[in-house]
C-alpha positions as CSV (number, residue, x, y, z in Angstrom):
1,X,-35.7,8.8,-30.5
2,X,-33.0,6.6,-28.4
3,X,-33.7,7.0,-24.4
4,X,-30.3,7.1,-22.4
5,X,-30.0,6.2,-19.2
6,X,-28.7,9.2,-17.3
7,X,-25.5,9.7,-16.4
8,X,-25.7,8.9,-12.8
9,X,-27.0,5.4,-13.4
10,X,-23.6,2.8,-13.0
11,X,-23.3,0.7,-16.2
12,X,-20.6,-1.6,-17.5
13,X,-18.9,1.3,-19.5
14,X,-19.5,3.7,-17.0
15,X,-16.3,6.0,-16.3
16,X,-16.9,5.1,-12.4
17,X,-16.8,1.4,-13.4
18,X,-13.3,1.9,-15.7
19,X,-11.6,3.7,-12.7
20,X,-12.8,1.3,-10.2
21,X,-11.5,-1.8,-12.4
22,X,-7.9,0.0,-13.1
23,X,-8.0,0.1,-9.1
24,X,-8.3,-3.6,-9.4
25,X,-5.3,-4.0,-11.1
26,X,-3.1,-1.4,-9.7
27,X,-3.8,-2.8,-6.1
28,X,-2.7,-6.8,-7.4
29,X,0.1,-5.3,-9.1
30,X,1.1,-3.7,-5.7
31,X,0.3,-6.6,-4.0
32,X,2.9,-9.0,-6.5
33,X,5.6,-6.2,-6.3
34,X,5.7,-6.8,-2.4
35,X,5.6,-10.6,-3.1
36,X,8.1,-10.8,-5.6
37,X,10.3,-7.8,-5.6
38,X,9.9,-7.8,-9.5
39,X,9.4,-4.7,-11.8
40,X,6.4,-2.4,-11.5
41,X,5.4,-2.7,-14.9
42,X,6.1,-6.7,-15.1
43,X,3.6,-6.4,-11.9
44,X,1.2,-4.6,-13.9
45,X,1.3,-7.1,-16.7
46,X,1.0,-10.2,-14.9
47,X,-2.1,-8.5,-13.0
48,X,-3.8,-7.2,-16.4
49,X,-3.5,-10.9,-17.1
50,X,-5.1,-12.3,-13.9
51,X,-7.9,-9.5,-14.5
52,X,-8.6,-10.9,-18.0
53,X,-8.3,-14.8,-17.4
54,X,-5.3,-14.6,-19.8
55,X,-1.9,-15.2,-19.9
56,X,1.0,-12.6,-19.1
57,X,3.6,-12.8,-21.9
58,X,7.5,-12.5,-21.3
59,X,10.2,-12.7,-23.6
60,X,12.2,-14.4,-20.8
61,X,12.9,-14.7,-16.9
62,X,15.1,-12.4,-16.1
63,X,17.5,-12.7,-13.5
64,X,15.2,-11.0,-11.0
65,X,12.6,-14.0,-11.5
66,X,15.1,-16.6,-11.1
67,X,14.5,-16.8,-7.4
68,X,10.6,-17.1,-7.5
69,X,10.6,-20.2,-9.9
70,X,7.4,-21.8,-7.7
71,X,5.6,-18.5,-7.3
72,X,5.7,-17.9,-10.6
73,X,4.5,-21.1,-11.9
74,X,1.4,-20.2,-9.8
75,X,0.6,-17.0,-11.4
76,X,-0.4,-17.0,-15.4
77,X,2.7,-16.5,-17.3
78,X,4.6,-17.8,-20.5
79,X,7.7,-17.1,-21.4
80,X,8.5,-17.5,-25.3
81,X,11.8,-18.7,-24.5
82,X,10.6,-21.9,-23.1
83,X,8.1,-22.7,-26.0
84,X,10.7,-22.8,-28.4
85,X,10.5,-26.4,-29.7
């Protein structure tokens, strides 16, 4: 027989743990739309990224991220249209 911990106990795949991380990433996402004055949802990708240690991926900059050149180049993001070779 397989002993569970019960459901109280907090645990990696806990569903207090999964709300608590999307809080996490809705917050930095709030936090870079009032930075940047960029889309929501481009927001919410480039914080998914920061929560993972990855890179946010964009097709290009659009002309909204023109004006944030050196903020952006802080924050981890590619853009395909610059790795062309």
């Amino acid at each position: 027989m397989i002993r569970r911990p019960p459901r109280s106990t907090p645990s990696n795949s806990s569903a207090a743990s999964d709300v608590y991380k999307r809080q996490v990433v809705a917050m930095r996402a709030g936090e870079i739309r009032k930075a940047l004055r960029i889309a929501l949802t481009d927001c919410f990708v480039i914080a998914a990224a920061e929560h993972v240690k990855g890179r946010a991926l964009f097709l290009r900059r659009e002309k909204e991220m023109m004006k944030y050149g050196r903020v952006l180049e802080e924050l981890p993001i590619a853009f395909l249209e610059e790795m062309k070779a």
